[in-house]
Each structure stands twice: as C-alpha cells, then as structure tokens.
C-alpha positions as CSV (number, residue, x, y, z in Angstrom):
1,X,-34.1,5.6,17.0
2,X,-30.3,6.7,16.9
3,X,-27.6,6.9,13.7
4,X,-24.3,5.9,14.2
5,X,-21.4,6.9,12.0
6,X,-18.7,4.5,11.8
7,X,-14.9,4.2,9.6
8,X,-15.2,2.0,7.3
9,X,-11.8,1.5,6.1
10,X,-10.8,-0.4,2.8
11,X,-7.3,-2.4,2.3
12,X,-6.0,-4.7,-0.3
13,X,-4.9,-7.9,1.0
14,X,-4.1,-6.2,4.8
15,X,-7.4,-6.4,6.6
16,X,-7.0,-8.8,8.8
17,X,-3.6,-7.2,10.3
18,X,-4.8,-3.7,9.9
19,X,-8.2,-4.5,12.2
20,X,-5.8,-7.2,14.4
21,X,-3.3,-4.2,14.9
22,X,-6.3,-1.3,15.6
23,X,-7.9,-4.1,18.6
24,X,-4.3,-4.1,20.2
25,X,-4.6,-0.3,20.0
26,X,-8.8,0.1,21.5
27,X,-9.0,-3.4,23.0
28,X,-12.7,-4.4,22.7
29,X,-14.8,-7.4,21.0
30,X,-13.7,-8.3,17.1
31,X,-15.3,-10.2,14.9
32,X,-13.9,-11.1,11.3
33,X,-15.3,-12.8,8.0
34,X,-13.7,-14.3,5.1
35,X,-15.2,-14.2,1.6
36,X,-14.9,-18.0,2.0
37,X,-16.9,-18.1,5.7
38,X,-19.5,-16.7,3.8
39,X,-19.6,-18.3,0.4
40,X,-18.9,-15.0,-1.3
41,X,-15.5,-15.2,-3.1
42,X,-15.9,-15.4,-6.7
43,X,-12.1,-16.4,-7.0
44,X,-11.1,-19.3,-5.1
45,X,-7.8,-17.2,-3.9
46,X,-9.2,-14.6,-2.2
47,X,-11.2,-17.1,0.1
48,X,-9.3,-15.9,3.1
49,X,-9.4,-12.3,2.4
50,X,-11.7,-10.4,5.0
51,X,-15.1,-9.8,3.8
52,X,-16.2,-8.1,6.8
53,X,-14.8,-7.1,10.0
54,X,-15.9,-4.8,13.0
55,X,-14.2,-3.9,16.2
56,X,-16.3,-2.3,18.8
57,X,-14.3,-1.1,22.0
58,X,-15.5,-1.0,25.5
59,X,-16.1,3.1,25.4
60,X,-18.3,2.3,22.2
61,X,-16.0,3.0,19.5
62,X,-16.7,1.0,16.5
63,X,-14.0,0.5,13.4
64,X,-15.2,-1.6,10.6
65,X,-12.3,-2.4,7.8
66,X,-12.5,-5.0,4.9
67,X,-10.4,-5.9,1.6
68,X,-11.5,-5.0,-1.5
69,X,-11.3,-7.9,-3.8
70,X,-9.0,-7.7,-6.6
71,X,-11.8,-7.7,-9.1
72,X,-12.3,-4.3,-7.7
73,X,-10.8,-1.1,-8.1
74,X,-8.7,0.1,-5.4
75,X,-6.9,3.5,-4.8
76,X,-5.7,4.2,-1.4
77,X,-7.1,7.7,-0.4
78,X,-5.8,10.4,1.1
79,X,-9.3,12.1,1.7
80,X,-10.0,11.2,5.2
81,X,-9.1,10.7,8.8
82,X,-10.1,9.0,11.1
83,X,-10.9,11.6,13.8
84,X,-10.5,10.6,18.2
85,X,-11.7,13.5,20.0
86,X,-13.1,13.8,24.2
87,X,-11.4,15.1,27.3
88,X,-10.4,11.4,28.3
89,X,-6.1,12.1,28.5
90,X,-5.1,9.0,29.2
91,X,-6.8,7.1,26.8
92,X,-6.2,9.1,23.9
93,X,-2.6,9.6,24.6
94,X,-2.7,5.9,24.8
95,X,-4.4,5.9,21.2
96,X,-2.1,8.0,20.5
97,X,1.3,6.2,21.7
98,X,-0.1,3.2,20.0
99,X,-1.2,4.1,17.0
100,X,1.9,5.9,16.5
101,X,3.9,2.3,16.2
102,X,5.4,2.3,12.4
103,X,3.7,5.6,12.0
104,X,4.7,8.2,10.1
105,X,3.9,11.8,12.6
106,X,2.6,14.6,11.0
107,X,1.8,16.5,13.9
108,X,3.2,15.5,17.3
109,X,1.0,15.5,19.9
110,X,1.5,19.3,21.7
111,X,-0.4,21.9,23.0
112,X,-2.6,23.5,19.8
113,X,-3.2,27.0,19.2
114,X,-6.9,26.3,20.5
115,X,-6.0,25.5,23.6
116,X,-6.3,21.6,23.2
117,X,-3.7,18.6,22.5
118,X,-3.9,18.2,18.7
119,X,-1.9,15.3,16.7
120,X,-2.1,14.1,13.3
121,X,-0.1,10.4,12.3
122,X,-0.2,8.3,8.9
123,X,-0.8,4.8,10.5
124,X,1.7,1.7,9.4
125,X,-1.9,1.2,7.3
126,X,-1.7,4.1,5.4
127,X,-4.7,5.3,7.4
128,X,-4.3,9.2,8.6
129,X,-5.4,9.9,12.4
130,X,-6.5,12.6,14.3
131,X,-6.1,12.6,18.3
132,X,-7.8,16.0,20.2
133,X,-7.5,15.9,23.5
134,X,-10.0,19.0,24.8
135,X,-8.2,21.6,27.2
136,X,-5.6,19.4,28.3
C-alpha cells in the first residue's frame, strides 16, 4: 500500500480560477465540485463556490484547492509552499515561466549556492512556490 502527500490549498471565493489557472500551468485531468453539485451548501449563495477540486497532471502531480465557505474562518497563510523539485529542466522552467504570470518573484530562478536552480514566487493566488531544478 503507498501514501501520497498532496497541497491542499484553501481560497475564499477564487477556487475555481486559482485550480483553472494551475491546469494551464501542469496540464493534466481536472475535476471540480460545487457545494450545490453536491447538495452541501448550507447558504443558498455559496452554491457555486468549489467544494472540491483536484488536478492531477500527466507526470503524477496532484493539486487539490477548494473555498472555504464564509461560515468558516479564513486567514490566508504564509506558512507553506508549495515545493517542485527533479532534474526535469524544461518542465520546471516551464512551471516556473508560468507560474510566474502576475507573480510576485522572490527569488529569480539562478544558479543556488548548492549547485542547483533554486526560485521562490508569491503566485497571483497568494500561494508561495518553490522550483529546484537538481544540478542544472
């Protein structure tokens, strides 16, 4: 039996173009639920919000993002990243260059001290990215 870890990333009210915006970026299969699809919106205004949604790209990375209801408390967070990491240049770079659309760089993507490719971005989302690229 195997464990996967996936993101699961939270918005208010920008689901549905965040996970849209990150299947542009990986490509892949995406599939996405409404608290109305599945009968679960306790306030008739928030029937269209994204219950559920998951994004799973052709190399097997999986992204799962929903909105929180407003019901709920909701803080954006800056205590994660969402971390892309292999020896595979031209896809991350492409990651990279697309992710980096509205973005806010923190680190450009260069040559790190390690001996890798090592960028950090703030996504249009609000979501905080890190790209290693190993000994390139």
């Amino acid at each position: 039996m195997s464990v996967i870890l996936t993101p699961y990333l939270n918005f208010r009210d920008t689901a549905r173009e965040a996970i849209e915006f990150y299947h542009s970026v990986f490509g892949g299969d995406l599939t996405i639920s409404t608290f109305g699809e599945m009968g679960m919106g306790q306030d008739p205004s928030e029937s269209d919000k994204v219950m559920h949604s998951m994004l799973t790209a052709p190399n097997g990375l999986v992204l799962m993002a929903a909105d929180t209801p407003d019901r709920m408390d909701y803080t954006p967070g800056t205590n994660f990243s969402v971390s892309l990491s292999g020896d595979d240049t031209e896809t991350l770079t492409r990651y990279w260059e697309s992710l980096s659309d509205g973005a806010t760089i923190v680190e450009p993507l260069s040559k790190a001290p390690w001996g890798d490719s090592f960028g950090m971005l703030n996504d249009r989302f609000g979501i905080s990215w890190l790209v290693n690229i190993s000994g390139s």
